[in-house]
C-alpha positions as CSV (number, residue, x, y, z in Angstrom):
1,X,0.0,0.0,0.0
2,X,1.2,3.5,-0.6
3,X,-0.2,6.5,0.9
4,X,0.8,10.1,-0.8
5,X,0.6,13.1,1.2
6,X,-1.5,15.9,-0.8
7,X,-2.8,19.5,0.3
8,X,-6.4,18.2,1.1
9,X,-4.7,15.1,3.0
10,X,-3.3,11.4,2.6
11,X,-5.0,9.6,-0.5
12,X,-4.6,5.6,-0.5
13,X,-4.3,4.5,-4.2
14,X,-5.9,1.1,-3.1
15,X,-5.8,-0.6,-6.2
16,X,-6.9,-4.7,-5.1
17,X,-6.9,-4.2,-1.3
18,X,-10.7,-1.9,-1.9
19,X,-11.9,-2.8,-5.4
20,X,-15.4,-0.4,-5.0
21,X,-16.2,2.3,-2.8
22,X,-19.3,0.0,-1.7
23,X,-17.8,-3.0,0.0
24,X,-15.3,-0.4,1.5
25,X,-18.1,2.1,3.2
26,X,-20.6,-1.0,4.0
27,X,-17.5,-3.0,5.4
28,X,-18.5,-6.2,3.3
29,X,-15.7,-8.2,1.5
30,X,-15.6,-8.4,-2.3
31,X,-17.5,-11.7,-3.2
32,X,-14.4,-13.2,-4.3
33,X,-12.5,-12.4,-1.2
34,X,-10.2,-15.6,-0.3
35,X,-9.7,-14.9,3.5
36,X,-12.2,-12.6,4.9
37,X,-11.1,-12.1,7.6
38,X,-7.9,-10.4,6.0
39,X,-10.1,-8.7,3.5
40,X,-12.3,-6.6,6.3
41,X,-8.7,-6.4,8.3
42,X,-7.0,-4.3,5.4
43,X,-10.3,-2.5,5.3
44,X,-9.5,-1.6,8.9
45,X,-5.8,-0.3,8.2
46,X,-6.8,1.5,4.8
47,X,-9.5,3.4,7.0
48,X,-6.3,4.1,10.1
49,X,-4.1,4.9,7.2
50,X,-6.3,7.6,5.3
51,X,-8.7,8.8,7.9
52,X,-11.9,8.1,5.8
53,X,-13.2,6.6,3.1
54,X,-12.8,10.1,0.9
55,X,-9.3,9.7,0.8
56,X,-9.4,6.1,-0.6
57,X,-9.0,5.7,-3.9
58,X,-10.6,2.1,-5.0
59,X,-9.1,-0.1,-7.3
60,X,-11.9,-0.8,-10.0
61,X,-14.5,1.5,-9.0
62,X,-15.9,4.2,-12.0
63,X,-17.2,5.8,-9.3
64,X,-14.1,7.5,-8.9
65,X,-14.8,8.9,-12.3
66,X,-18.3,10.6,-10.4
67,X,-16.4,11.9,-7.0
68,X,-13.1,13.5,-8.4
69,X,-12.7,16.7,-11.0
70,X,-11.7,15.2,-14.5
71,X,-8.8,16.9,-15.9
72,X,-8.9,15.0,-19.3
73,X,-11.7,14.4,-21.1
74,X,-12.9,10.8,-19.8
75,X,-9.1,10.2,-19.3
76,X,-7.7,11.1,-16.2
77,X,-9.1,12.4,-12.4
78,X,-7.4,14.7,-10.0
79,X,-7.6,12.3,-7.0
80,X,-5.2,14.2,-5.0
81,X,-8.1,16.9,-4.9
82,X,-10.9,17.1,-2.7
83,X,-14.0,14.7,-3.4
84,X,-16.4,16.9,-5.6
85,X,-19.6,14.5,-4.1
């Protein structure tokens, strides 16, 4: 895991360890999680790590697409910016 240290605060590139925003918020492991218990455990530390869910950037999730400002057209997403949702 890497956490980068931006003006708005730490954002978490997650990239496998939170595939969606919505297994991340609601706590429930992705349905092809091979240990849960480890899954909801790196939930835990992304969530110590970053402070909230806002400065978690999941893996797979085009809601990332809906929360961050777009800087090129359908391209690419400011996500060391603050949330716009």
């Amino acid at each position: 895991m890497v956490c980068v240290d931006t003006d708005p605060g730490p954002v978490i590139p997650a990239s496998d360890a939170a595939v969606f925003y919505e297994t991340l918020e609601d706590g429930r492991p992705f349905p092809a999680a091979f240990h849960v218990g480890q899954e909801l455990a790196g939930y835990r530390k992304l969530l110590e790590l970053a402070g909230s869910v806002e400065h978690i950037v999941p893996g797979h999730d085009v809601a990332v697409m809906e929360r961050y400002p777009e800087v090129l057209d359908g391209i690419a997403w400011r996500v060391d910016l603050p949330p716009i949702r």
